[in-house]
C-alpha positions as CSV (number, residue, x, y, z in Angstrom):
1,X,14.8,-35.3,35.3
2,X,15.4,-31.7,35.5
3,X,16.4,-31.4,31.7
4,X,13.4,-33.2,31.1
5,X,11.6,-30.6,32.6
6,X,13.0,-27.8,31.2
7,X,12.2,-29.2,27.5
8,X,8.5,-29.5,28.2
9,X,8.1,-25.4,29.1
10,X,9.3,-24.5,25.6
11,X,6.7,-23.6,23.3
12,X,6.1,-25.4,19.8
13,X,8.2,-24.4,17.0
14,X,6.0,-21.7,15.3
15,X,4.4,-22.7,11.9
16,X,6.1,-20.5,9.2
17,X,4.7,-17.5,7.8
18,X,2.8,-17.3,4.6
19,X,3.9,-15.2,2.4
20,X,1.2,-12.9,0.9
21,X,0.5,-12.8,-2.7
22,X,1.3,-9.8,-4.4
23,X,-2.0,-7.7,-5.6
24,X,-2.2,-6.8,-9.3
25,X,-2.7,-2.9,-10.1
26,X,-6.4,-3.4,-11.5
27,X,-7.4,-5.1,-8.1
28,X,-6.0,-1.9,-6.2
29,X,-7.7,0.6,-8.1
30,X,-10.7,-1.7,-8.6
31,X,-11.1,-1.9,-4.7
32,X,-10.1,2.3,-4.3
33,X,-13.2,3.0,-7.4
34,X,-15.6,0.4,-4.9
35,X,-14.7,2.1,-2.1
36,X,-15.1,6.0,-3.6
37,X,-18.4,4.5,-4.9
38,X,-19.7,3.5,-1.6
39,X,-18.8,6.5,-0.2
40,X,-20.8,8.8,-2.5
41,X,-23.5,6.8,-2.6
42,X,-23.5,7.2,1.7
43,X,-22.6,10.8,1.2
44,X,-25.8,11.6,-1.3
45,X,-28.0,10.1,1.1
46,X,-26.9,12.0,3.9
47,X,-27.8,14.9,1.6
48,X,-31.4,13.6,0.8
49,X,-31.9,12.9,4.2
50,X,-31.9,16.5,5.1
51,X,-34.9,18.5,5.3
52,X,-36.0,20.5,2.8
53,X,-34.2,23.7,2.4
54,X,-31.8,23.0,4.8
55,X,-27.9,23.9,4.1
56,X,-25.4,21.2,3.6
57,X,-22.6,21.9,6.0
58,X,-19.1,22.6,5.6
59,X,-18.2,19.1,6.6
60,X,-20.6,17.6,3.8
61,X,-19.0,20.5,1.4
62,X,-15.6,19.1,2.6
63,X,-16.8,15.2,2.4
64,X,-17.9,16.4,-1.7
65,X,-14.8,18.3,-2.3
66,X,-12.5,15.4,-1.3
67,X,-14.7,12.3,-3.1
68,X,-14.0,14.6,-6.2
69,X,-10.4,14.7,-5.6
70,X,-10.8,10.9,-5.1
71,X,-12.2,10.5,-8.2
72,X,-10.0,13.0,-10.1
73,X,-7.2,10.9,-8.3
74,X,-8.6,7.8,-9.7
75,X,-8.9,8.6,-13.4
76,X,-5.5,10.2,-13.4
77,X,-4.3,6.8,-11.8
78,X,-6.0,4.8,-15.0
79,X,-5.3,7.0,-17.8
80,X,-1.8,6.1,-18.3
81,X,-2.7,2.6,-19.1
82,X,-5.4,3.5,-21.2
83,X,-3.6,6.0,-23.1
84,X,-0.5,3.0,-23.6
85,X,-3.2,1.0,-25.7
86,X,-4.8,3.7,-27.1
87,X,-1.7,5.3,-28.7
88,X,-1.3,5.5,-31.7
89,X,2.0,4.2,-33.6
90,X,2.6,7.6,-35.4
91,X,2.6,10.0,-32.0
92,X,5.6,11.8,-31.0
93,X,7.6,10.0,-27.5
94,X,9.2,13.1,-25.3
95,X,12.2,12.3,-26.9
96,X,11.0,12.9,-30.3
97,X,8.9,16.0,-29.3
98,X,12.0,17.2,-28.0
99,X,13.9,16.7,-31.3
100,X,11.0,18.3,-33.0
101,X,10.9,21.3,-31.0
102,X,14.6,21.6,-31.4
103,X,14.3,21.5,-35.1
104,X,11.3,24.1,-35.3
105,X,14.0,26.6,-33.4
106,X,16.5,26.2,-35.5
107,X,14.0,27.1,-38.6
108,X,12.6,29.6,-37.0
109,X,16.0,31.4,-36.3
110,X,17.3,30.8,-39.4
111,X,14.2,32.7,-40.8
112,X,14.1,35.8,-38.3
113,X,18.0,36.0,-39.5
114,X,17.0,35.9,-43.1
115,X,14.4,38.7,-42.4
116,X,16.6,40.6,-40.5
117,X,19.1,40.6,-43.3
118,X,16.1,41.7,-45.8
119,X,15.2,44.2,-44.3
120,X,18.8,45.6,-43.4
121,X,19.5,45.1,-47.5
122,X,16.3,47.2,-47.7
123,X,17.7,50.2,-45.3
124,X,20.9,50.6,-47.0
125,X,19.1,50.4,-50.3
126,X,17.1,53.5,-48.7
127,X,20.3,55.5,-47.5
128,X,22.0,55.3,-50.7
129,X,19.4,57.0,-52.0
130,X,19.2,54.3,-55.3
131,X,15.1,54.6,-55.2
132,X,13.0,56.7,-57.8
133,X,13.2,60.8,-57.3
């Protein structure tokens, strides 16, 4: 009877977890835009709430400053997949900027080289003394 015993004290076998679903982007940034929202809106009451004339503080100053980073934050966070489908077929990738660059160096030392050598044809020209008198 002691086994018995023992085998009633144990606690039920525990359910198994749930496993969370995995958020999508949009909702994230969705829920950050709701939250930045709410906050201003808190933040410019505070403001109107104060009596005429009165100073914000450098708390509130701070509070503005770092809803504008927020914000700031925000668009940088959705202007990559904006700029994906806006882009245009015929824009450069980094690669091909690269390659472009690469190519407007080469042309523009070919043509300093070519000047160079003008103008060095030019100063012999002028030593030799083979100009007018």
């Amino acid at each position: 009877m002691a086994e018995d015993d023992s085998m009633e004290t144990l606690p039920p076998p525990a359910a198994p977890k749930r496993k969370r679903q995995p958020v999508s982007r949009r909702a994230v940034v969705g829920q950050l835009w709701h939250a930045a929202k709410r906050q201003l809106d808190s933040h410019e009451q505070h403001l109107a709430d104060l009596p005429k004339g009165a100073p914000a503080s450098e708390a509130d100053a701070k509070a503005l400053a770092t809803l504008a980073r927020t914000v700031r934050e925000l668009v940088a966070i959705e202007e990559p997949q904006t700029a994906k489908r806006d882009k245009q077929p015929d824009e450069l990738s980094a690669a091909d900027g690269l390659r472009h660059v690469a190519q407007l160096r080469q042309e523009l030392a070919r043509r300093l080289e070519a000047l160079a050598a003008e103008e060095a044809g030019e100063g012999a020209q002028e030593a030799g003394g083979d100009g007018p008198i």
